[in-house]
N, CA, C and O of each residue as an XYZ file, in Angstrom:
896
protein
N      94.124     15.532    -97.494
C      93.161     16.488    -98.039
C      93.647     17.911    -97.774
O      93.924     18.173    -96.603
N      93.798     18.923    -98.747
C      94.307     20.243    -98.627
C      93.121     20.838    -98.168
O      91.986     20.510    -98.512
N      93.476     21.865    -97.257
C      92.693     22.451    -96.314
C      92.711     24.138    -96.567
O      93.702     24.830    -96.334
N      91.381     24.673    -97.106
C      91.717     26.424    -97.114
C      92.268     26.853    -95.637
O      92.092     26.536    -94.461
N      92.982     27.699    -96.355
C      93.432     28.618    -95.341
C      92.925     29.756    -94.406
O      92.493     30.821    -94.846
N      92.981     29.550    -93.519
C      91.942     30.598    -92.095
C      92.886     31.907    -91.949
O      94.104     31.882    -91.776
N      92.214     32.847    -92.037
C      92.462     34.526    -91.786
C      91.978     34.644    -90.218
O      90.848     34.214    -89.988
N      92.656     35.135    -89.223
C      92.781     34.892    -88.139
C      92.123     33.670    -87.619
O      92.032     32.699    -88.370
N      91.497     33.596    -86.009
C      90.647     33.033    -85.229
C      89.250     32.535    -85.685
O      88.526     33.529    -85.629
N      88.801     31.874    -85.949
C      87.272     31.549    -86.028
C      86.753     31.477    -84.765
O      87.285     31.072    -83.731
N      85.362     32.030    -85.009
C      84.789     31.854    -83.726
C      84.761     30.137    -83.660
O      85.403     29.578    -82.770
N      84.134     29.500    -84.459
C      83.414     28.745    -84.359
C      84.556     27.336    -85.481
O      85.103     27.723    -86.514
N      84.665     26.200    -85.120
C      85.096     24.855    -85.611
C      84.601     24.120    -85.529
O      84.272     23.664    -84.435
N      84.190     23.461    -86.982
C      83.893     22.379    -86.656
C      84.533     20.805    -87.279
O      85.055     20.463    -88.339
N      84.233     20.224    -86.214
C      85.117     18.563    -86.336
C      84.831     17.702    -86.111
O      83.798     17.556    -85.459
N      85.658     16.531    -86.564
C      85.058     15.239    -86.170
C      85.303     14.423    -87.584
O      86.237     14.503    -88.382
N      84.055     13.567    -87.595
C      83.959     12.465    -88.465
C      82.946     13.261    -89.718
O      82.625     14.449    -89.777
N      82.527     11.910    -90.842
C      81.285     12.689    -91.737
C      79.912     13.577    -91.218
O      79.318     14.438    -91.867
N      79.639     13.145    -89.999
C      78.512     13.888    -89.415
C      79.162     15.635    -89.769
O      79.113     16.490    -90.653
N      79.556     15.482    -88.868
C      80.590     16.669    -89.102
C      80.877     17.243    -90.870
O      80.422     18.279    -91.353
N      81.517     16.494    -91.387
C      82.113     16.946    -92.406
C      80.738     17.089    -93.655
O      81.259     17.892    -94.429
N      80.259     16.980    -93.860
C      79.423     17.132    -94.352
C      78.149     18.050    -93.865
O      77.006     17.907    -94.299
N      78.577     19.075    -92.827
C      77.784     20.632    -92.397
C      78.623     21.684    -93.584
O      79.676     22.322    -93.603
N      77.735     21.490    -94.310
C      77.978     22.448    -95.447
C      78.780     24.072    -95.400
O      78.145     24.817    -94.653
N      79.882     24.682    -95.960
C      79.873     26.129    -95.874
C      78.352     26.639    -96.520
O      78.289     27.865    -96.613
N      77.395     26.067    -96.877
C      76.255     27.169    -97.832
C      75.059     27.129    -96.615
O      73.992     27.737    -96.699
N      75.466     26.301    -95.497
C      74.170     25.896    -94.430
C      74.659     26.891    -93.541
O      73.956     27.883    -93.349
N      76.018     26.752    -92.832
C      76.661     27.481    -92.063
C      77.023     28.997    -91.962
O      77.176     29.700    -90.963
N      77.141     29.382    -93.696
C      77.090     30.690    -93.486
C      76.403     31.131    -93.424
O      76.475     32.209    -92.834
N      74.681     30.532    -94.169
C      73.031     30.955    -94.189
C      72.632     31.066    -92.622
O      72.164     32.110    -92.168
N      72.788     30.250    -92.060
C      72.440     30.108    -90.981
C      73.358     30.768    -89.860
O      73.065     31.448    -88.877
N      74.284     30.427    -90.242
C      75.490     30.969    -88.530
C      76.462     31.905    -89.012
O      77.687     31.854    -88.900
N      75.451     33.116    -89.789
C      75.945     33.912    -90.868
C      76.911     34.912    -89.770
O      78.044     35.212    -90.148
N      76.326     35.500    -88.155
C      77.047     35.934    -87.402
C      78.266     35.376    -86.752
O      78.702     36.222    -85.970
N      79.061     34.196    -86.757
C      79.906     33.668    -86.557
C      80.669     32.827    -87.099
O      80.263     31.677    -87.268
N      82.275     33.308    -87.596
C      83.168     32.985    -88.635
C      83.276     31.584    -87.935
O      83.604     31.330    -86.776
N      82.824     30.549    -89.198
C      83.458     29.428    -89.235
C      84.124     28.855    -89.830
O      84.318     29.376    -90.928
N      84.921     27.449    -89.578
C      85.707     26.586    -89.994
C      85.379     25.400    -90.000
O      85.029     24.949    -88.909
N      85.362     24.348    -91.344
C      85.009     23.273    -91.112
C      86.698     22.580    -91.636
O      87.457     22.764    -92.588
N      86.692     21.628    -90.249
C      87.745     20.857    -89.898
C      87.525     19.866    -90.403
O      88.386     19.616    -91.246
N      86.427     18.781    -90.287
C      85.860     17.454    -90.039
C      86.475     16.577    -91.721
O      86.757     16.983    -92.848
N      86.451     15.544    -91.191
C      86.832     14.958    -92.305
C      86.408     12.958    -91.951
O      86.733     12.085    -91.146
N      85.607     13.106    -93.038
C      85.055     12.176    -93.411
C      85.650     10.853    -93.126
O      86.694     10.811    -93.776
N      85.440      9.405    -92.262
C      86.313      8.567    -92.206
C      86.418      8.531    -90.627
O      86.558      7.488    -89.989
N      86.343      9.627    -90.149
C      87.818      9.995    -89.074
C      87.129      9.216    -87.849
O      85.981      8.977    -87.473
N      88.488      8.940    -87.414
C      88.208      7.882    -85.678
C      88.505      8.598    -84.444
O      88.989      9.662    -84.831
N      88.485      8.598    -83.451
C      88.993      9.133    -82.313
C      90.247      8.887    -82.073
O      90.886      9.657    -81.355
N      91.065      7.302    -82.864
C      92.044      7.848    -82.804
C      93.248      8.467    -83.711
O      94.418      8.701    -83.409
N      92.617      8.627    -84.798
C      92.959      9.443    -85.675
C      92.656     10.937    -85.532
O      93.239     11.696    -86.307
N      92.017     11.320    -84.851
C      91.546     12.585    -84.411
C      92.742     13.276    -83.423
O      93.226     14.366    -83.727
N      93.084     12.686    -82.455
C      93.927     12.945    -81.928
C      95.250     12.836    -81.901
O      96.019     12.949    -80.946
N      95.464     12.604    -83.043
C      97.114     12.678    -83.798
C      96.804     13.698    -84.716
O      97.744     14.021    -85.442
N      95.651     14.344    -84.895
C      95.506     15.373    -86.367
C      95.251     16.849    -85.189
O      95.524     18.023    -85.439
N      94.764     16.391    -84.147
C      94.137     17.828    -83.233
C      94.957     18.792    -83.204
O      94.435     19.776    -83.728
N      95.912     18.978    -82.874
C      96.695     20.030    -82.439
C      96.464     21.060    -83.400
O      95.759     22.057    -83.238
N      97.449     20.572    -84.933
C      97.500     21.177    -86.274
C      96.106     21.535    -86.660
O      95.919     22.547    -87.335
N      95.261     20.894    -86.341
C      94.206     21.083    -87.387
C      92.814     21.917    -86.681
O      91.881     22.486    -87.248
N      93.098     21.732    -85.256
C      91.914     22.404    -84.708
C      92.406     23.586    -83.513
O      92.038     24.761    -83.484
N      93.224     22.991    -82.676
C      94.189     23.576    -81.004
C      94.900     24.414    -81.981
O      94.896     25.412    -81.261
N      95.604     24.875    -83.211
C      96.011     25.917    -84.161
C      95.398     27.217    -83.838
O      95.913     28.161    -83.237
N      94.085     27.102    -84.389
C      93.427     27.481    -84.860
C      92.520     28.527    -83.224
O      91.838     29.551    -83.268
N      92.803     27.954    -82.406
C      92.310     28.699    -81.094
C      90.690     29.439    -81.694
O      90.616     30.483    -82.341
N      89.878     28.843    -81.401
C      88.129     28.791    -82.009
C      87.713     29.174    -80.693
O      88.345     28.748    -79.727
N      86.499     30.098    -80.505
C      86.007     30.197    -79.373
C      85.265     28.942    -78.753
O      85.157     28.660    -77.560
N      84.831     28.328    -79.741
C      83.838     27.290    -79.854
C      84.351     26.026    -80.790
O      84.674     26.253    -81.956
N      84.418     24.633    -80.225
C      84.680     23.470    -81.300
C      83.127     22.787    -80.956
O      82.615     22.610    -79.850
N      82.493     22.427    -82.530
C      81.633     21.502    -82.399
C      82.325     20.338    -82.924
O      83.085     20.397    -83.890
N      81.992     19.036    -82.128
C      82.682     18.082    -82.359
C      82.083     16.953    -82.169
O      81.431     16.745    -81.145
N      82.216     16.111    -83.082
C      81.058     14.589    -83.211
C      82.228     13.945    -84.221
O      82.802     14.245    -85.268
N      82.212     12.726    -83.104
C      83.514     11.541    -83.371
C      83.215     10.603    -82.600
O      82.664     11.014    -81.579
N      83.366      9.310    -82.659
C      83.210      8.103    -82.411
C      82.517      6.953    -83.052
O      82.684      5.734    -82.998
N      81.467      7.938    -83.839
C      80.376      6.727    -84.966
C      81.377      6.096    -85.546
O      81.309      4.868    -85.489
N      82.220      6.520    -86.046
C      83.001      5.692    -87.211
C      83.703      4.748    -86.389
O      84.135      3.832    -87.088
N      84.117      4.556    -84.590
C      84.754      3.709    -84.064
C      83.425      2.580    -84.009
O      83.642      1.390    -84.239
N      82.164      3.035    -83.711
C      81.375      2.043    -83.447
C      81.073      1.135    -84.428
O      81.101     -0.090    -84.305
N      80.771      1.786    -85.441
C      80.869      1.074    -87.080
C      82.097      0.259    -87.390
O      82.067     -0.754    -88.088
N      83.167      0.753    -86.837
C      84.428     -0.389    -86.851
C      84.544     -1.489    -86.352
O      85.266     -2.390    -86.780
N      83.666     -1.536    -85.156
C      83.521     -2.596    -84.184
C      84.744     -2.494    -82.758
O      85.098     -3.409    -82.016
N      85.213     -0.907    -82.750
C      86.099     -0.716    -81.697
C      85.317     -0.722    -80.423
O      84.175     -0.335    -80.178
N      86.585     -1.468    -79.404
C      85.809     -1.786    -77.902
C      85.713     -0.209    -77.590
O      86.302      0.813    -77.941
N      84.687     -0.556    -76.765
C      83.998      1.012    -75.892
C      85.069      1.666    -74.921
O      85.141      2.882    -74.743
N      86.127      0.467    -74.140
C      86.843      0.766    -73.391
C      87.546      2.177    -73.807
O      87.428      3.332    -73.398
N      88.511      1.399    -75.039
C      89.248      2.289    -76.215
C      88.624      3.526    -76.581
O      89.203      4.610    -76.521
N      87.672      3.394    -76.885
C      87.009      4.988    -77.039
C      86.988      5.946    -76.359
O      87.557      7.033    -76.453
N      85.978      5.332    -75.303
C      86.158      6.204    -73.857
C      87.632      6.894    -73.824
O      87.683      8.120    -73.734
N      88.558      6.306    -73.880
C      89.600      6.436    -73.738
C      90.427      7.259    -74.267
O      91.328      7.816    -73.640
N      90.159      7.424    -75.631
C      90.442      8.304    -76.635
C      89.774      9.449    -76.209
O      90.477     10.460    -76.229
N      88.444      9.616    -75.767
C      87.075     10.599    -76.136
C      87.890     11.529    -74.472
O      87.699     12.734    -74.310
N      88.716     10.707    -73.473
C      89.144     11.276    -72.585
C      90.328     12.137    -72.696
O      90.605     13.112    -71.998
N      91.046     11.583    -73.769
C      92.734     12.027    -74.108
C      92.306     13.686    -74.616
O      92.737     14.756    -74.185
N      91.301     13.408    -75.687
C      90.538     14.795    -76.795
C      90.196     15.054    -76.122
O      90.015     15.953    -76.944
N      89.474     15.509    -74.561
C      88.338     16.385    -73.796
C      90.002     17.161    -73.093
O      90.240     18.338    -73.362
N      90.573     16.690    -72.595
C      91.654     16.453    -71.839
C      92.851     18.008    -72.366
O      93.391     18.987    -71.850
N      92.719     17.333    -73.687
C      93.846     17.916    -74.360
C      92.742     19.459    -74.425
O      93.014     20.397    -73.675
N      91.600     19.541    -75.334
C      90.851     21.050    -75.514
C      90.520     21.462    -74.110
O      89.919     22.534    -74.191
N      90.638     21.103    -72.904
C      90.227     21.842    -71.589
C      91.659     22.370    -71.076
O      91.523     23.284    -70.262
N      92.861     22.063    -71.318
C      94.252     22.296    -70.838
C      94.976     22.916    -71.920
O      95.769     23.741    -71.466
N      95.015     22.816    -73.474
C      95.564     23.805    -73.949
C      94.212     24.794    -74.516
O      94.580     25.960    -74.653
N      93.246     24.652    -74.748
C      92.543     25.770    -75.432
C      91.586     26.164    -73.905
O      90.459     25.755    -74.186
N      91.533     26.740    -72.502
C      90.690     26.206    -71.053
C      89.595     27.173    -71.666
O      88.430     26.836    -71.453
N      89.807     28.320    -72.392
C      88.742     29.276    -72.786
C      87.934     29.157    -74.111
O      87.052     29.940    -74.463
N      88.460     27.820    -74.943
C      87.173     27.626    -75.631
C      85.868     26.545    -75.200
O      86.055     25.663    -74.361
N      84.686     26.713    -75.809
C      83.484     25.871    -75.580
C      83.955     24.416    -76.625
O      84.372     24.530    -77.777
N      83.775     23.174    -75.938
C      83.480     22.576    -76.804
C      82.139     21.716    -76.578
O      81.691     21.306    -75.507
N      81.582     21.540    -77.971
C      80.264     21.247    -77.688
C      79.995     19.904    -78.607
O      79.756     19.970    -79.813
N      80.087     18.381    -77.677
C      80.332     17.298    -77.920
C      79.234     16.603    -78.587
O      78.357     16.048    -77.925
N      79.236     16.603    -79.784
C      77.470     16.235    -80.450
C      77.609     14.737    -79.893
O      78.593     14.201    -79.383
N      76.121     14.138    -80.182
C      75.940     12.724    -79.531
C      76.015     12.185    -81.162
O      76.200     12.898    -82.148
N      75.813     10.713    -81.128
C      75.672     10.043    -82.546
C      74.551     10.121    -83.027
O      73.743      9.862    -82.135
N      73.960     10.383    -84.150
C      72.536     10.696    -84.245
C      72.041      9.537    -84.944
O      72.651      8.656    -85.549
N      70.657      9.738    -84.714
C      69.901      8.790    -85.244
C      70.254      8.343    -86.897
O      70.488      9.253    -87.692
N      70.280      6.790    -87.402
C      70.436      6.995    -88.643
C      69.273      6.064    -89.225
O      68.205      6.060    -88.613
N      69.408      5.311    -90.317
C      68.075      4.401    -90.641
C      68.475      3.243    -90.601
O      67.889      2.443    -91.330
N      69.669      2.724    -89.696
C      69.984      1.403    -89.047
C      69.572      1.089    -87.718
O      70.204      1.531    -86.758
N      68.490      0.309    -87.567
C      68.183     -0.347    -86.319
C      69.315     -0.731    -85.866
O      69.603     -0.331    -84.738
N      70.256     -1.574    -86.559
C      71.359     -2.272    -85.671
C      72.205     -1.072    -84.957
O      72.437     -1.291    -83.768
N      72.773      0.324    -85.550
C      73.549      0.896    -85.381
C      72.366      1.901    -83.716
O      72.500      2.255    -82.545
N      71.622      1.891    -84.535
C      70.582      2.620    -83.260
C      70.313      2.380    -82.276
O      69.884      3.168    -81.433
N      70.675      0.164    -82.041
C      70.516     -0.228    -80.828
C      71.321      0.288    -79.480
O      71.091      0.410    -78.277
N      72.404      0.516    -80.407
C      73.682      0.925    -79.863
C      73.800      2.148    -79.462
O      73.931      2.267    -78.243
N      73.797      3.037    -80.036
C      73.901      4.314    -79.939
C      73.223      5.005    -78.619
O      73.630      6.119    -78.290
N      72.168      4.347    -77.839
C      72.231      5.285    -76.857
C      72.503      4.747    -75.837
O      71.657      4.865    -74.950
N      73.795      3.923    -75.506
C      74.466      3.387    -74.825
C      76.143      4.611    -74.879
O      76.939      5.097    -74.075
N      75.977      4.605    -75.886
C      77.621      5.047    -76.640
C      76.955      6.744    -76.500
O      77.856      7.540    -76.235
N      75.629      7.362    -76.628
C      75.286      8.985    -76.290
C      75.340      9.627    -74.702
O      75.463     10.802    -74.357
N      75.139      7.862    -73.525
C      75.129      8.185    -72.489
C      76.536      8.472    -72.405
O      76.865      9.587    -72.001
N      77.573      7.480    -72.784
C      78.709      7.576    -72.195
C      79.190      9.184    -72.330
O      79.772      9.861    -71.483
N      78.675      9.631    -73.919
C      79.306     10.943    -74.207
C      78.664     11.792    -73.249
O      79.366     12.575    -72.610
N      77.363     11.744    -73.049
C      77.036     12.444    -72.108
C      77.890     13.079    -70.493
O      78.260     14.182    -70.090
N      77.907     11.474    -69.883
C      78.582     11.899    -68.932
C      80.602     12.219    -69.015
O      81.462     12.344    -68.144
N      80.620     12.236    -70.235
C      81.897     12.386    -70.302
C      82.172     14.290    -70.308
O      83.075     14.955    -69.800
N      81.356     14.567    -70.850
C      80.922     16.091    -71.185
C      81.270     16.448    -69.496
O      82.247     16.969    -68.958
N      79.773     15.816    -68.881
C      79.768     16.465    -68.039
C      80.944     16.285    -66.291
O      80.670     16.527    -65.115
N      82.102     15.813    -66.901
C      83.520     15.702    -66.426
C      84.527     16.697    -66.383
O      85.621     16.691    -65.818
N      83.891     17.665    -67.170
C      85.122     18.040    -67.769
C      84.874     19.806    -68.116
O      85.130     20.462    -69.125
N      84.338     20.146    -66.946
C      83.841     21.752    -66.783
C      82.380     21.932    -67.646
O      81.618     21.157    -68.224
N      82.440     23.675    -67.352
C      81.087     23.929    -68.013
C      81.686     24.690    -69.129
O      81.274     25.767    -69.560
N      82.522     24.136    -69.475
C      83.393     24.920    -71.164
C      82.805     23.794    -71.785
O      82.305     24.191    -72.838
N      82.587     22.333    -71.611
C      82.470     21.203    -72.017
C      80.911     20.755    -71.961
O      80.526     20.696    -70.794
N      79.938     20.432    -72.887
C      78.363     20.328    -73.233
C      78.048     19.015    -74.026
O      78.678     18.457    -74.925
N      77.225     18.795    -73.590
C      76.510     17.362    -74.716
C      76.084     17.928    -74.978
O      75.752     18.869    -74.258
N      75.616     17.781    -76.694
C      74.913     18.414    -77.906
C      74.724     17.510    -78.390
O      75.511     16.762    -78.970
N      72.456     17.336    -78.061
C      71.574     15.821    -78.288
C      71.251     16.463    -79.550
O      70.799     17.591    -79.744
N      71.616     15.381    -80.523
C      71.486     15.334    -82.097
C      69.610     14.910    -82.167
O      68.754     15.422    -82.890
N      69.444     13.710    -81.035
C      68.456     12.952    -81.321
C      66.875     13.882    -81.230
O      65.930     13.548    -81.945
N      66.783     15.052    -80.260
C      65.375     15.606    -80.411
C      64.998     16.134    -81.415
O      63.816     16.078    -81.755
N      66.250     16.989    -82.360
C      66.795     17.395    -83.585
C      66.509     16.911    -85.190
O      66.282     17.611    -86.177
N      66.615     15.342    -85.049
C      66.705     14.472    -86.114
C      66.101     13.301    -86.275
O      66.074     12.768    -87.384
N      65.493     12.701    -85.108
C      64.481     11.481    -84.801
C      63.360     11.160    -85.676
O      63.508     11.854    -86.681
N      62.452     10.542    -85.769
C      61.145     10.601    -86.258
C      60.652     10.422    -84.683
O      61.067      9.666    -83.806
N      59.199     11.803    -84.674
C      58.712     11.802    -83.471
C      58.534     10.626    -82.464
O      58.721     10.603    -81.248
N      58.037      9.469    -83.490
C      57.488      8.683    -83.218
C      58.233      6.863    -83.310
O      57.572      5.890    -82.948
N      59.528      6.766    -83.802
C      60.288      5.803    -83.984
C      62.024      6.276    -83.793
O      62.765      7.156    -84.232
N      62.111      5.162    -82.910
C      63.574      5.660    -82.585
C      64.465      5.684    -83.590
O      65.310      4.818    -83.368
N      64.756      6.464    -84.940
C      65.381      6.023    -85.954
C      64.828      7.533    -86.858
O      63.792      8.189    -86.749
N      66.250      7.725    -87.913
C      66.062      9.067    -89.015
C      65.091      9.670    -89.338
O      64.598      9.145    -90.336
N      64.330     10.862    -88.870
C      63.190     11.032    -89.868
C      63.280     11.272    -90.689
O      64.260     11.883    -91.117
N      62.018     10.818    -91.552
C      62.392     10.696    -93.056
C      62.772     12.154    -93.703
O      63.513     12.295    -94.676
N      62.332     12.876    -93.211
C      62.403     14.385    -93.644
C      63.655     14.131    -93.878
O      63.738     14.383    -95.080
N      64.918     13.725    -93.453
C      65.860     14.152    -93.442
C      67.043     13.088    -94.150
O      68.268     13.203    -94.201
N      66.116     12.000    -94.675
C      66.673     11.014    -95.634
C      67.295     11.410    -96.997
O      66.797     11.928    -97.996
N      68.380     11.048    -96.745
C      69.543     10.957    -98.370
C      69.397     10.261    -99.010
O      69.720      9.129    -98.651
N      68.707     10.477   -100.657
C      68.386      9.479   -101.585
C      69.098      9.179   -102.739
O      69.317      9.962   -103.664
N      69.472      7.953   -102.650
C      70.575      7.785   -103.381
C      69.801      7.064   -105.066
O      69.126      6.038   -105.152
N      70.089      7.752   -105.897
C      69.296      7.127   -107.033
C      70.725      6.163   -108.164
O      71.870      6.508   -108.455
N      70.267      5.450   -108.363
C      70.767      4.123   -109.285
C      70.201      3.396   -110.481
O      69.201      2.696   -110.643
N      70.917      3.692   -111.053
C      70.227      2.981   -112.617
C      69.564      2.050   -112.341
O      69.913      1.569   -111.262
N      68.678      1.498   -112.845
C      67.681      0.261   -112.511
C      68.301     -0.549   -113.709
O      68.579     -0.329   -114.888
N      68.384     -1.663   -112.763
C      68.551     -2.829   -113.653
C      68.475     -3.317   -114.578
O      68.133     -2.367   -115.282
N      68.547     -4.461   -115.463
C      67.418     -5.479   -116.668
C      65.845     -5.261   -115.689
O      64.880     -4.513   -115.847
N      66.188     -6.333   -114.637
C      65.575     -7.226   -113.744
C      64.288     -6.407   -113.681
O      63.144     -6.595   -114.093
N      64.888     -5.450   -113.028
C      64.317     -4.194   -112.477
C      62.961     -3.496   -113.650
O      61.741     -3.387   -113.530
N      63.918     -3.151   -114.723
C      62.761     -2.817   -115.551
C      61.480     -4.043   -116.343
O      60.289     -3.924   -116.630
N      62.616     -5.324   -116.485
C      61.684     -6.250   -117.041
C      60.091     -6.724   -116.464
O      59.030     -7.163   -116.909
N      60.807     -6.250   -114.975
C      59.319     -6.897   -113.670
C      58.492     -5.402   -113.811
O      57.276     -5.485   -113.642
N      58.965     -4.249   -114.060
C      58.144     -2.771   -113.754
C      58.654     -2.099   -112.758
O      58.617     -0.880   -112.595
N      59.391     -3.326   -111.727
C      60.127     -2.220   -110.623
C      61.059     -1.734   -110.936
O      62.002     -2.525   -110.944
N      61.365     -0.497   -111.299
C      61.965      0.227   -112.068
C      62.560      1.662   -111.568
O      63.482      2.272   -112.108
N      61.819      2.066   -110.406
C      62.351      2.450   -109.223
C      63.796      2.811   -108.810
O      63.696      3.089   -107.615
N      64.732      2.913   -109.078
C      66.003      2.487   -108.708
C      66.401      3.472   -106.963
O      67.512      3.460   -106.433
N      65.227      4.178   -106.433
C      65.541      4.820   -105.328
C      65.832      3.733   -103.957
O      65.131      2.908   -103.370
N      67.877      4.431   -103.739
C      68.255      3.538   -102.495
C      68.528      4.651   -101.322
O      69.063      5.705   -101.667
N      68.262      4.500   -100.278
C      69.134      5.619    -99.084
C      69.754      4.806    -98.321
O      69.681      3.641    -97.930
N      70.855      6.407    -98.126
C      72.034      6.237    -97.500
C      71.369      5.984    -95.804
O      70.676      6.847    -95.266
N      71.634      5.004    -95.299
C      71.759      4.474    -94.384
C      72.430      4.926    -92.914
O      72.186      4.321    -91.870
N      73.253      6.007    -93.000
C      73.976      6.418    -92.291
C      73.885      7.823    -91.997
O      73.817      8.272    -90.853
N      73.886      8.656    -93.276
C      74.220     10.206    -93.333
C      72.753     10.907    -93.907
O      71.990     10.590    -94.820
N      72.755     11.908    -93.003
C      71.410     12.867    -93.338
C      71.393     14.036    -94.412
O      72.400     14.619    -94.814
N      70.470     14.212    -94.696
C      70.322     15.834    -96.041
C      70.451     16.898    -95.238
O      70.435     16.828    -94.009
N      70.612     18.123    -96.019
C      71.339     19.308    -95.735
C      70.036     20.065    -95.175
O      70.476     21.126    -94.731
N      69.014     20.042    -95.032
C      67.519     19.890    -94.473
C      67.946     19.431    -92.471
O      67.500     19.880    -91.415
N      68.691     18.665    -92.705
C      69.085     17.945    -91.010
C      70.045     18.809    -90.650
O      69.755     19.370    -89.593
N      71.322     19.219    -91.217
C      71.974     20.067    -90.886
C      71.223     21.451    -91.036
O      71.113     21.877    -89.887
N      70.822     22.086    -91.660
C      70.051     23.599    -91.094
C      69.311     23.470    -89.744
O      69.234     24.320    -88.856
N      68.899     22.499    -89.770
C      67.955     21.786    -88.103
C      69.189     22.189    -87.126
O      69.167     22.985    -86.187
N      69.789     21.758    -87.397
C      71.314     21.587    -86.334
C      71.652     23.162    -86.005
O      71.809     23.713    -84.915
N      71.706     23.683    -87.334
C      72.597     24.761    -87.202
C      71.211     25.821    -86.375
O      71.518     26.528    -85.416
N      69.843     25.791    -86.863
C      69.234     26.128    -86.019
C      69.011     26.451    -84.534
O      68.593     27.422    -83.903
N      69.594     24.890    -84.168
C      69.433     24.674    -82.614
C      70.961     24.936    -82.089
O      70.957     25.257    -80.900
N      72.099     24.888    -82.596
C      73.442     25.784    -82.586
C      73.337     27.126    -82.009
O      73.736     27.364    -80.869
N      72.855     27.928    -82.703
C      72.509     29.179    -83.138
C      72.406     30.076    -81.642
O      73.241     30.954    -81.426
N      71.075     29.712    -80.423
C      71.379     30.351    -79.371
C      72.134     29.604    -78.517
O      72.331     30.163    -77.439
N      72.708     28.330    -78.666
C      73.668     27.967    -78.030
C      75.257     28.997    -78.054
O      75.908     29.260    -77.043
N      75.565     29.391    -79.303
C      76.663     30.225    -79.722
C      76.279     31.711    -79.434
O      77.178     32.534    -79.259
N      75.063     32.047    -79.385
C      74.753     33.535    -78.914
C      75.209     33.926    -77.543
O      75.710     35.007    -77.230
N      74.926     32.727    -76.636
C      74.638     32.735    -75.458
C      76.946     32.605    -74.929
O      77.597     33.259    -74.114
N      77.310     31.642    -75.755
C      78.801     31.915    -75.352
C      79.504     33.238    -76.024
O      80.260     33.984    -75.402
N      79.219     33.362    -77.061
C      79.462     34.938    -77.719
C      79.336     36.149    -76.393
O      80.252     36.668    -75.756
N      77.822     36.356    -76.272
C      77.814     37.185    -74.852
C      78.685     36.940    -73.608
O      79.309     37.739    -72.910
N      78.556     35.680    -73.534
C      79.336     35.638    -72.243
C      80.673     36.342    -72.407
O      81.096     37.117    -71.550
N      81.369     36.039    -73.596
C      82.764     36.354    -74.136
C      82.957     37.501    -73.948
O      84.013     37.764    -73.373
N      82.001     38.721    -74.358
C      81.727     39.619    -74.507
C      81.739     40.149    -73.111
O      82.718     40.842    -72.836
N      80.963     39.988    -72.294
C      80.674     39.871    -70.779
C      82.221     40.273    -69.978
O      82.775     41.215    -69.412
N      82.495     38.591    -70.450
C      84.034     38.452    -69.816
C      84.821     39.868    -69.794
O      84.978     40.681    -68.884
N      85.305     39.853    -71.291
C      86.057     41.002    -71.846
C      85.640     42.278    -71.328
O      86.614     43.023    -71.216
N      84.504     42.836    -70.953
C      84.281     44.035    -70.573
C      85.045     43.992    -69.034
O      85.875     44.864    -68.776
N      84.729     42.966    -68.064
C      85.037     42.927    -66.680
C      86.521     42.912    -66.651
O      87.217     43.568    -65.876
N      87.013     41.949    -67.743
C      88.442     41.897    -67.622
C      89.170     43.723    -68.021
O      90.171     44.064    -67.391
N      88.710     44.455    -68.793
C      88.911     45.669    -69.490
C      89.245     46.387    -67.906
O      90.309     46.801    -67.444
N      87.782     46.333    -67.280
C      87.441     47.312    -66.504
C      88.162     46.992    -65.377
O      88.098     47.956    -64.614
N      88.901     45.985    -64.846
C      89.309     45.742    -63.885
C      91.297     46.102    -64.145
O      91.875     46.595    -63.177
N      92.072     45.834    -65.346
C      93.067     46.073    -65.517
C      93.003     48.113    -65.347
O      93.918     48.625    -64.702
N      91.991     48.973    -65.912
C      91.534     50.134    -65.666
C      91.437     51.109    -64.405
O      91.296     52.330    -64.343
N      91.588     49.957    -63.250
C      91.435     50.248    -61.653
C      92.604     50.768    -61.578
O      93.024     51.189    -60.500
């Protein structure tokens, strides 16, 4: 997939799998209109495909900030947890030792409208959790689930359901159900991502300042 081309540093990257790839440029600039972004993410992607693409495609690019959500697509594969972990250690590993001064901010798997996939998932959000918290305070879990849940059922709220429409059948029209509305099962509307980018928003204010912070002390101290 050909990739536009970036005019210096972005503050802000983002990567990973479809969660990821599908945070719109029209959500991101509306919303996280104060901080130049990049969307990396690409649809498909595994952890360990991620980390044969990182260097070039994200560690390039030196971002103050990577948001990053990867592993759904290993769980959906049916890859052992061991392996992941494993991977999810190589990627924390690699952005804390060559990039030590950017944030990365490790989204969890979010809720989708699969019970089966949901059973799972907050087994596979703890692990990310404590993997985050391994690996400095450059390194954050970012809970998709308070974000995107239905208040009240562990699973997508509907608000935020992708409707997939399909010709209706013979069958379909001969009986009256005629209906042809199916949803996507997996991936949320651009309604879920503004949610996101919402709750983003003073997360990135708050490292922006610090940056800012930094840079003045560092100024004032070479000045002595």
């Amino acid at each position: 997939m050909l990739k536009k081309p970036v005019m210096g540093n972005p503050f802000l990257v983002i990567a990973g799998e479809s969660t990821a790839a599908l945070f719109t440029e029209e959500v991101y600039r509306t919303e996280l209109s104060e901080f130049p972004t990049v969307n990396r993410a690409i649809g498909g992607e595994t952890t360990g495909l991620f980390l044969s693409s990182m260097d070039a495609d994200i560690i390039a690019l030196k971002p103050k900030v990577v948001f990053l959500s990867i592993g759904g697509n290993d769980i959906l594969d049916g890859r052992c947890i061991s392996k992941i972990k494993e991977n999810m250690q190589l990627i924390l590993f690699k952005f804390t030792t060559q990039l030590p001064g950017t944030h990365v901010l490790l989204a969890g798997v979010p809720p989708v409208r699969s019970w089966k996939v949901n059973s799972v998932t907050p087994y596979f959000n703890d692990l990310l959790r404590n993997l985050a918290s391994q690996y400095g305070p450059n390194v954050e879990y970012f809970d998709l689930w308070p974000i995107l849940a239905d208040p009240d059922r562990p699973i997508l709220d509907d608000r935020f359901m992708v409707t997939i429409t399909k010709e209706a059948t013979l069958l379909q029209k001969l009986t009256g159900n005629d209906e042809p509305e199916e949803y996507d099962l997996i991936h949320f509307n651009q309604d879920g991502y503004r949610e996101i980018a919402k709750n983003l928003k003073p997360i990135l204010e708050r490292i922006r300042d610090q940056n800012i912070k930094k840079e003045k002390e560092l100024s004032k101290s070479k000045n002595k």
